[in-house]
Each structure stands twice: as structure tokens, then as C-alpha cells.
BAKOLZA-691573 format. One line per field, with one value per atom (N, C-alpha, C, CB): residue number from 1; residue in three letters; atom name; x, y, z. Coordinates in nm, 3 decimals. Last residue first. Glycine has a CB too. Layout:
BEGIN
nr <- (NUM,...)
rest <- (ALA,...)
atom <- (CA,...)
east <- (X,...)
north <- (Y,...)
up <- (Z,...)
//
This chain:
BEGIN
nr <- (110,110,110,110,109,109,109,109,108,108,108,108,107,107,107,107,106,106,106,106,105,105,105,105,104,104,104,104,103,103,103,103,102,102,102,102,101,101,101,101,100,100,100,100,99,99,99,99,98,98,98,98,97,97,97,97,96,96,96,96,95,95,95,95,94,94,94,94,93,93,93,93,92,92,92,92,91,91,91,91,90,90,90,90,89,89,89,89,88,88,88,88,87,87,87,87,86,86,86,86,85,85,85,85,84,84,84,84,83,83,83,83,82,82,82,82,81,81,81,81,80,80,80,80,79,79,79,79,78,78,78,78,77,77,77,77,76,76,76,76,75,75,75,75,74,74,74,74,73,73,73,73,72,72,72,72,71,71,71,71,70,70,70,70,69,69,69,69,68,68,68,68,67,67,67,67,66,66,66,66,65,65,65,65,64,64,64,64,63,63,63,63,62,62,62,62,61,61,61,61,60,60,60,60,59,59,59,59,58,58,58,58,57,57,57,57,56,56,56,56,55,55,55,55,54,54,54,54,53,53,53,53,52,52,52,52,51,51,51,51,50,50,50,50,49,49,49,49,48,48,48,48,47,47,47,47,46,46,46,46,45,45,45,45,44,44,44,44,43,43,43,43,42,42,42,42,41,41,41,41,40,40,40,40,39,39,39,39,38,38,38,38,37,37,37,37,36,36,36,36,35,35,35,35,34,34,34,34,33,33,33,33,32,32,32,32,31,31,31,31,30,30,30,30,29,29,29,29,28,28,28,28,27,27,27,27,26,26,26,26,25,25,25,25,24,24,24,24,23,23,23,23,22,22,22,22,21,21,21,21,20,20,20,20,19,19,19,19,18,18,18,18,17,17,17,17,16,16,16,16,15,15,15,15,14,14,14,14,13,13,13,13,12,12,12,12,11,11,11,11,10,10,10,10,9,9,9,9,8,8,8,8,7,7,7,7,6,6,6,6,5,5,5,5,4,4,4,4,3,3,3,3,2,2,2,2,1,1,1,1)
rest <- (UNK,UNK,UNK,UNK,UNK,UNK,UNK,UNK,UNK,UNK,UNK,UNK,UNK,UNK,UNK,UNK,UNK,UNK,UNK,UNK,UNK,UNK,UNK,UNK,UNK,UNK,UNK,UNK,UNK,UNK,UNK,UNK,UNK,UNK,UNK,UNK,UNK,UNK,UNK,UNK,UNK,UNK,UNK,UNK,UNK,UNK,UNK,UNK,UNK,UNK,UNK,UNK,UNK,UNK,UNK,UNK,UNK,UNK,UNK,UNK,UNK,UNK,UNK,UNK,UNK,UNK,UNK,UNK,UNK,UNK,UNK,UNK,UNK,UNK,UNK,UNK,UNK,UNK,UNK,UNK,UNK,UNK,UNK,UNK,UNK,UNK,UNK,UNK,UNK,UNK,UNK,UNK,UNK,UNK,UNK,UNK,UNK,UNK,UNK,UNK,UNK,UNK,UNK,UNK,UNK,UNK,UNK,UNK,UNK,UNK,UNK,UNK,UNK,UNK,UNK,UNK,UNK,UNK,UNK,UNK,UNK,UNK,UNK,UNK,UNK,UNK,UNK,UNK,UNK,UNK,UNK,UNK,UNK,UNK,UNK,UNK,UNK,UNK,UNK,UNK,UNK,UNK,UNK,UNK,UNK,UNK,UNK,UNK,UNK,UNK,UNK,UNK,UNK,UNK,UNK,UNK,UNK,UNK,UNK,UNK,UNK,UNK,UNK,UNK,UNK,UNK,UNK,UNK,UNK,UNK,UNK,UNK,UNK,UNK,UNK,UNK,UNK,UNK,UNK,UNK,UNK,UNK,UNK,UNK,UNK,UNK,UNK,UNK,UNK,UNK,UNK,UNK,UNK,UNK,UNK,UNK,UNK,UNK,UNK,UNK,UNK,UNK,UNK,UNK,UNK,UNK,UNK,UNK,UNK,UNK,UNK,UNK,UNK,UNK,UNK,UNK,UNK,UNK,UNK,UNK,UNK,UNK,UNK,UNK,UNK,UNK,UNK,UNK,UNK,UNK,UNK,UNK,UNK,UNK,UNK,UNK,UNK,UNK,UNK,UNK,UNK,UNK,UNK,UNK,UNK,UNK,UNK,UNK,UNK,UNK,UNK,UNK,UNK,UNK,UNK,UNK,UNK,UNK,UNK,UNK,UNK,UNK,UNK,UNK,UNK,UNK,UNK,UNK,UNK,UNK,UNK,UNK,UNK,UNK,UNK,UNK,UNK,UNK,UNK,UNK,UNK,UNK,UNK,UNK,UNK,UNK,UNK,UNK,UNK,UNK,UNK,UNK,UNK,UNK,UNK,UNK,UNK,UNK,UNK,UNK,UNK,UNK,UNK,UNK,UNK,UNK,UNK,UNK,UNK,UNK,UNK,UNK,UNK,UNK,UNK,UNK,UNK,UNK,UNK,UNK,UNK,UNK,UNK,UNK,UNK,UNK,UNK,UNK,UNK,UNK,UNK,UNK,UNK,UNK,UNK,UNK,UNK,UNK,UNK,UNK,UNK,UNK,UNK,UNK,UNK,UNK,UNK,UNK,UNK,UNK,UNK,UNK,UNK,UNK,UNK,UNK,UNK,UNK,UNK,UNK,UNK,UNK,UNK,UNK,UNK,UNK,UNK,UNK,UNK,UNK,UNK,UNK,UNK,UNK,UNK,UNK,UNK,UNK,UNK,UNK,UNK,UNK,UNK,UNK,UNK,UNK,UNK,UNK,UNK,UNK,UNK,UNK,UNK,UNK,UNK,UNK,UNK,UNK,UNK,UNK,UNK,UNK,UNK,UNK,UNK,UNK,UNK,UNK,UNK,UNK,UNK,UNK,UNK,UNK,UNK,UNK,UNK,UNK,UNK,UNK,UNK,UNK,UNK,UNK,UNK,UNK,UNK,UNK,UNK,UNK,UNK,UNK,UNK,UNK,UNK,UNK,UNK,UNK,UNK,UNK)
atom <- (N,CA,C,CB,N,CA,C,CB,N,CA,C,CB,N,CA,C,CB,N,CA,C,CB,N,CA,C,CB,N,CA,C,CB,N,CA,C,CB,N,CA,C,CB,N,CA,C,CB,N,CA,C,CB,N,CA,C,CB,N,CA,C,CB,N,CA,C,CB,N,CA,C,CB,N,CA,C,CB,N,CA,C,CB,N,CA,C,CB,N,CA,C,CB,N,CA,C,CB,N,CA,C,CB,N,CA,C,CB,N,CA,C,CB,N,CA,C,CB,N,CA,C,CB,N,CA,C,CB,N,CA,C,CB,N,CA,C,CB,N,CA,C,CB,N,CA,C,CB,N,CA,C,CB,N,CA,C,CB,N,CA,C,CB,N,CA,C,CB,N,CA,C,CB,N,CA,C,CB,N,CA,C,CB,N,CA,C,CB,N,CA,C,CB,N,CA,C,CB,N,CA,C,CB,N,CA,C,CB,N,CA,C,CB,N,CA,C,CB,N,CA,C,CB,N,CA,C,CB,N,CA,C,CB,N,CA,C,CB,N,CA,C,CB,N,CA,C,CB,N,CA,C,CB,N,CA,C,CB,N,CA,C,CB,N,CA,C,CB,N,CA,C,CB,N,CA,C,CB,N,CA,C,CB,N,CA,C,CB,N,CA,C,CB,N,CA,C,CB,N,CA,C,CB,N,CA,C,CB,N,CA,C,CB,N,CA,C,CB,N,CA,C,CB,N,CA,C,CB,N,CA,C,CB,N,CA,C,CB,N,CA,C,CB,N,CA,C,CB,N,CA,C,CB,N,CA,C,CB,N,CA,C,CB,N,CA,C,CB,N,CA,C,CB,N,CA,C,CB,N,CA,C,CB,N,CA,C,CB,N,CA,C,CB,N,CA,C,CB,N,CA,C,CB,N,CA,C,CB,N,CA,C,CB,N,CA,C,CB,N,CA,C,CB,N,CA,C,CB,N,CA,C,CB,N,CA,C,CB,N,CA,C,CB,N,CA,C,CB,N,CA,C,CB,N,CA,C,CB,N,CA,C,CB,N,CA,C,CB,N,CA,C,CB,N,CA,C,CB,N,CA,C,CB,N,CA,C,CB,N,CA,C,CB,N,CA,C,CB,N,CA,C,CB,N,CA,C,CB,N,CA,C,CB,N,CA,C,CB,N,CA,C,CB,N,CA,C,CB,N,CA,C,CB,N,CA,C,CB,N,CA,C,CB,N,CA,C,CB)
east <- (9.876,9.875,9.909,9.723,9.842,9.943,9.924,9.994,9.555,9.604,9.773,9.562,9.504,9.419,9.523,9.196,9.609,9.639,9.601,9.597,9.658,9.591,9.630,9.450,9.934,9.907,9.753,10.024,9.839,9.913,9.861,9.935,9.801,9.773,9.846,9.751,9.742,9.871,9.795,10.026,9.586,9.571,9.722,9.434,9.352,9.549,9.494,9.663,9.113,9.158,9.297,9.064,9.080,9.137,9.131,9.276,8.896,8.979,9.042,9.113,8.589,8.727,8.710,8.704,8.616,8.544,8.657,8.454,8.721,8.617,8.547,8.520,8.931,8.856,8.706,8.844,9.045,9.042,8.926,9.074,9.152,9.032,9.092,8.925,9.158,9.259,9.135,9.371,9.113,9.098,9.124,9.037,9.315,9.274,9.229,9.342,9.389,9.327,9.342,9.214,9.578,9.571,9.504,9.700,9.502,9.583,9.586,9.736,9.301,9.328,9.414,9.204,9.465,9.354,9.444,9.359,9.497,9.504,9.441,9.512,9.572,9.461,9.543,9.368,9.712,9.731,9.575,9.856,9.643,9.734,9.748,9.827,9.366,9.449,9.547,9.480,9.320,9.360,9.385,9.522,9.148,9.162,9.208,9.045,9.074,9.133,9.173,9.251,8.879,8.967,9.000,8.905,8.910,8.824,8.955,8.759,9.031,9.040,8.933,8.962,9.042,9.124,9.029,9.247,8.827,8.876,8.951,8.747,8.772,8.827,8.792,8.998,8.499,8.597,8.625,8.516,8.463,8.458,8.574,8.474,8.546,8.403,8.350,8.317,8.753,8.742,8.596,8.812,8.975,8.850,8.840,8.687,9.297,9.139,9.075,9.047,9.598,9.527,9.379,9.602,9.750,9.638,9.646,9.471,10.105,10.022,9.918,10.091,10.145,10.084,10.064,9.944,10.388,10.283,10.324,10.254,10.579,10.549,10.423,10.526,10.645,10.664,10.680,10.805,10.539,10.590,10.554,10.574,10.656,10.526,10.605,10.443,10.731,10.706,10.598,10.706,10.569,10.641,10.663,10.612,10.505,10.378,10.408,10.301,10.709,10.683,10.543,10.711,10.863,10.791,10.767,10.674,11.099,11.033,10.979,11.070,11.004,11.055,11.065,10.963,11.061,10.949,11.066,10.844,11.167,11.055,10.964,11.007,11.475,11.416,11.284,11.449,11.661,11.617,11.539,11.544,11.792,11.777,11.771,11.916,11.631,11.681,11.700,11.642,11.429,11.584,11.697,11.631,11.122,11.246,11.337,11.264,10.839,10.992,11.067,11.070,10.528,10.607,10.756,10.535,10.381,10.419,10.488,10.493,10.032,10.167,10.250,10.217,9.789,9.797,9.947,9.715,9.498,9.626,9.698,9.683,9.174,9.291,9.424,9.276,8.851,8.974,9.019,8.999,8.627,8.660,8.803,8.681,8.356,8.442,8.467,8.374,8.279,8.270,8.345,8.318,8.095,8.209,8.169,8.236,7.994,7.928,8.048,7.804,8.052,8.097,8.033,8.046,7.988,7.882,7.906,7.864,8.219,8.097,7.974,8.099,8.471,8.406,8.302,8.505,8.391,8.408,8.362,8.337,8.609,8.505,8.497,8.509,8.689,8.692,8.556,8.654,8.884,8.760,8.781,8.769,9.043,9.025,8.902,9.080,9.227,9.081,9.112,8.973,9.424,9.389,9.285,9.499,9.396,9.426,9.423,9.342,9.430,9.590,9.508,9.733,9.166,9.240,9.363,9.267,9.076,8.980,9.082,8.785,9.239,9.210,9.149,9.194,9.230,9.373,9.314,9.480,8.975,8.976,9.143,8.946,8.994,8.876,8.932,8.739,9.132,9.184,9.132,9.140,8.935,9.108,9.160,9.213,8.755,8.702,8.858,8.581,8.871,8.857,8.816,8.722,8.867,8.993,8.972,9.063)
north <- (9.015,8.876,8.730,8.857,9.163,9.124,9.032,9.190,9.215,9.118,9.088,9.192,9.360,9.249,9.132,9.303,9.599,9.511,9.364,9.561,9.656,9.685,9.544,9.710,9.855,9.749,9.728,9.740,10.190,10.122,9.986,10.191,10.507,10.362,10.282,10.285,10.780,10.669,10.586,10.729,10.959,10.888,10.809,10.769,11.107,11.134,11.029,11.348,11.131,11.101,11.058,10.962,11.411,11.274,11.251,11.258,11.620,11.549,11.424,11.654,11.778,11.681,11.566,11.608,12.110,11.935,11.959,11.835,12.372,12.353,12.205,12.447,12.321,12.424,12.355,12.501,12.024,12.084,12.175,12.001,11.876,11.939,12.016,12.075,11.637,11.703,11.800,11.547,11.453,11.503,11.627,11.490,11.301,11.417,11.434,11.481,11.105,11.108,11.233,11.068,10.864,10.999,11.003,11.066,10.568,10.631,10.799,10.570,10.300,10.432,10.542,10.476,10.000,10.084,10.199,10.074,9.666,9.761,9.883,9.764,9.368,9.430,9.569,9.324,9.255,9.304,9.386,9.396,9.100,9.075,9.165,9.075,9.231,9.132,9.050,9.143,9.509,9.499,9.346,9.608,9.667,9.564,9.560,9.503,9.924,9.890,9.761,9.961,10.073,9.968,9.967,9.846,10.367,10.304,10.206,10.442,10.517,10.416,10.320,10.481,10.844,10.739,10.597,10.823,10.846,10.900,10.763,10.981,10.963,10.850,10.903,10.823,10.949,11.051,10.944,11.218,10.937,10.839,10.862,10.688,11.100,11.101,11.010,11.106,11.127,11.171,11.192,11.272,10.779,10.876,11.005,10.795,10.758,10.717,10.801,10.714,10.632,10.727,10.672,10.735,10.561,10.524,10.684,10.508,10.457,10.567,10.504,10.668,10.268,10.266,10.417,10.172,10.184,10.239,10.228,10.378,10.072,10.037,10.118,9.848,10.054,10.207,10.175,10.305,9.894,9.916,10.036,9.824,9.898,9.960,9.971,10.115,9.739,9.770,9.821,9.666,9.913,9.814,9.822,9.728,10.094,10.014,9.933,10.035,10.275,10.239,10.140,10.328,10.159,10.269,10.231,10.315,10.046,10.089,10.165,10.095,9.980,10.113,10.055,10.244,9.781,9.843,9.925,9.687,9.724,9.779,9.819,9.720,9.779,9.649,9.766,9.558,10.026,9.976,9.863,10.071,10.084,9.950,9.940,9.863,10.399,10.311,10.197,10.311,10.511,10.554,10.405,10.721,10.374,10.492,10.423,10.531,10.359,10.305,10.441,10.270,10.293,10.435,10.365,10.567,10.111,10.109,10.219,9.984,10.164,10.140,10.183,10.202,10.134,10.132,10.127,10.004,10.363,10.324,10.292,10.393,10.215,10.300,10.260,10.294,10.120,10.097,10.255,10.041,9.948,10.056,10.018,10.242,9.844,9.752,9.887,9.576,9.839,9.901,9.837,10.046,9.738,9.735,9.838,9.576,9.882,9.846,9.841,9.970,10.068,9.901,9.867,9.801,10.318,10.236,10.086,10.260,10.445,10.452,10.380,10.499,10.316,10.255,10.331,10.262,10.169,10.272,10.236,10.378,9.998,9.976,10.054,9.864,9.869,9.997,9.989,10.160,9.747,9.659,9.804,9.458,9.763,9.733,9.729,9.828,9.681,9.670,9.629,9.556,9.932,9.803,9.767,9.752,10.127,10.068,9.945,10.111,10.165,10.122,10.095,10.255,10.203,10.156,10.077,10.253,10.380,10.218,10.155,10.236,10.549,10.459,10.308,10.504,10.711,10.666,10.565,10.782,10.797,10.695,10.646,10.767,10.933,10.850,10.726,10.934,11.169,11.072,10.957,11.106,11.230,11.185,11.109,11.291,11.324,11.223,11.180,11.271,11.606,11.490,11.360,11.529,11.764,11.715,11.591,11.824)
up <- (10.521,10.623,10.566,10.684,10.301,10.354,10.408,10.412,10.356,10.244,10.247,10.092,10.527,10.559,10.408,10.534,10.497,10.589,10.587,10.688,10.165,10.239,10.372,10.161,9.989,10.050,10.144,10.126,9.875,9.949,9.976,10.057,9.653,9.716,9.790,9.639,9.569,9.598,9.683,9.679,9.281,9.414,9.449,9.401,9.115,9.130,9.250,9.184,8.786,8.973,8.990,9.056,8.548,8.621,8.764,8.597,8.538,8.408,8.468,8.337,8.590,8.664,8.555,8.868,8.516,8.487,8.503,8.357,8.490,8.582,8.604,8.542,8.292,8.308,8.381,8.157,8.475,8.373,8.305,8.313,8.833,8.707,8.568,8.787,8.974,8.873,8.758,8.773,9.306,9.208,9.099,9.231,9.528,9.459,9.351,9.452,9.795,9.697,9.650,9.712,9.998,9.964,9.842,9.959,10.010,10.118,10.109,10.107,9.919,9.893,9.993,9.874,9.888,9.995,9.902,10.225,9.738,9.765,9.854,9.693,9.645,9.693,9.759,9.806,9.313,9.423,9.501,9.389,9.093,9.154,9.282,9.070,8.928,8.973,9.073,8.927,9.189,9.020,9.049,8.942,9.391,9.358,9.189,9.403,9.630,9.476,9.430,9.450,9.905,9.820,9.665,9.835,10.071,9.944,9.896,9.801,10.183,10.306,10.185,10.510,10.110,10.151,10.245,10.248,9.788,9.898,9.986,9.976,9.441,9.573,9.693,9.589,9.184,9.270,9.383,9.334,8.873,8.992,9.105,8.932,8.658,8.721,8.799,8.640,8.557,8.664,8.728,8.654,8.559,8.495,8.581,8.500,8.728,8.693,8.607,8.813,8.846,8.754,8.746,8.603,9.161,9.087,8.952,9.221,9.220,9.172,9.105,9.084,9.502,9.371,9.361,9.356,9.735,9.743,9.574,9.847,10.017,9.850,9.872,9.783,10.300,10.206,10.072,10.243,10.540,10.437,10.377,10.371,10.885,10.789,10.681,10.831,11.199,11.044,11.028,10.952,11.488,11.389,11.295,11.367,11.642,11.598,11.580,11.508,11.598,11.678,11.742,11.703,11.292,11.362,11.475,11.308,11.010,11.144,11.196,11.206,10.703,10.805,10.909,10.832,10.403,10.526,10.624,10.639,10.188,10.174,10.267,10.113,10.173,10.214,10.172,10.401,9.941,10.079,10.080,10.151,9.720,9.705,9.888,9.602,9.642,9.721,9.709,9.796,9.468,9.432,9.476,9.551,9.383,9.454,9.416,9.626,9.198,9.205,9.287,9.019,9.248,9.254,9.295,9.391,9.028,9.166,9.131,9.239,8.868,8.868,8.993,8.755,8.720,8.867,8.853,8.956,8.562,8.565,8.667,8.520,8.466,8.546,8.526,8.694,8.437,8.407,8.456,8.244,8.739,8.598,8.522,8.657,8.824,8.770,8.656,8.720,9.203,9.043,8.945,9.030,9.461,9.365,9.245,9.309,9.747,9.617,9.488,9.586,9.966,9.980,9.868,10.121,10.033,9.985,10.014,9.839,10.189,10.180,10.167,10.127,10.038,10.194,10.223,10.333,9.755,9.800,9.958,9.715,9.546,9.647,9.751,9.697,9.193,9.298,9.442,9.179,9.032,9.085,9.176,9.160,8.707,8.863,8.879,8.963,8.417,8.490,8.627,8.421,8.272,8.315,8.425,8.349,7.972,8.135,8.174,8.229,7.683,7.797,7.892,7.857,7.596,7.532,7.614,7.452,7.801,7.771,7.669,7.678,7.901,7.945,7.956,7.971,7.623,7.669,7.753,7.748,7.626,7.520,7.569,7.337,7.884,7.877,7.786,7.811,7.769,7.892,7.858,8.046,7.566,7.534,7.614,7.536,7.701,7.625,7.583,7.499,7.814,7.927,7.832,8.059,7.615,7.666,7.753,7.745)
//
């Protein structure tokens, strides 16, 4: 089951650049990065007591044999990204996919 994901990904994904804040050693995989559309025709940031904070965020899809965690960069083309919540998705005991939401990363806003 997991070689199905695999061949869905090399076929549809699209190529990111993954950089784990562990190592800091790029990777160059494919995934699925797409923005999570809400409901709202709200502006795209909140207030908090910090200040704004935007509330665009990415659903990542991945392989599952390149596990996330939060604060690991994502780089697709057009947007730099940070890992904000991660999980991995198993299927009878092998990890079938990586689940993640992503967000803006500070440094690239600016």
C-alpha cells in the first residue's frame, strides 16, 4: 500500500526542499503542499497580544519515511515555510504518510 502513495507522489507532487532543524541538511523530496481554504472572506491575520499573526497555513502530505517535526523548514518554490504540527499516518504497522500544517515562516514574511 505504501509503494501506491510513493508512485501518487513521484508522479503529482511537487518538489520541496525539506530542512530538518535537527540536522539543518536539505533534502530534496516530493509532497503535497496545498493551502487550507476557510470559509471566511476574513483578512488573513488575527490579533494577539504580540500582534498580528497570520492564520494561512499549508496542508503538507509526504512519503512516510521522512518523518517531521515542528519548527523543520519547507521550501517549495514560491513559498518558505515552517513545520507547525506534525504526524505521522501508519498503515498496518509502516508509516504510510507524513500529515503536517505548515505556516509562513517569520523570517520570510519580512
Amino acid at each position: 500500500m505504501t509503494g501506491t502513495f510513493d508512485l501518487l507522489l513521484s508522479r503529482y507532487g511537487q518538489s520541496v526542499t525539506l530542512t530538518p532543524a535537527a540536522t539543518g541538511a536539505d533534502m530534496a523530496l516530493q509532497a503535497f503542499v496545498q493551502p487550507i481554504l476557510k470559509r471566511e472572506e476574513d483578512l488573513p491575520l488575527v490579533p494577539s497580544p504580540l500582534g498580528a499573526v497570520s492564520t494561512e497555513r499549508w496542508l503538507y502530505l509526504g512519503g512516510g519515511n521522512q518523518p517531521l517535526s515542528p519548527g523543520d523548514r519547507v521550501d517549495t518554490g514560491a513559498l518558505a515555510l515552517v513545520v507547525q504540527e506534525a504526524r505521522t499516518v501508519y498503515w498496518r504497522d509502516q508509516p504510510f504518510y507524513q500529515w503536517a500544517i505548515l505556516r509562513r515562516r517569520k523570517e520570510a514574511a519580512e
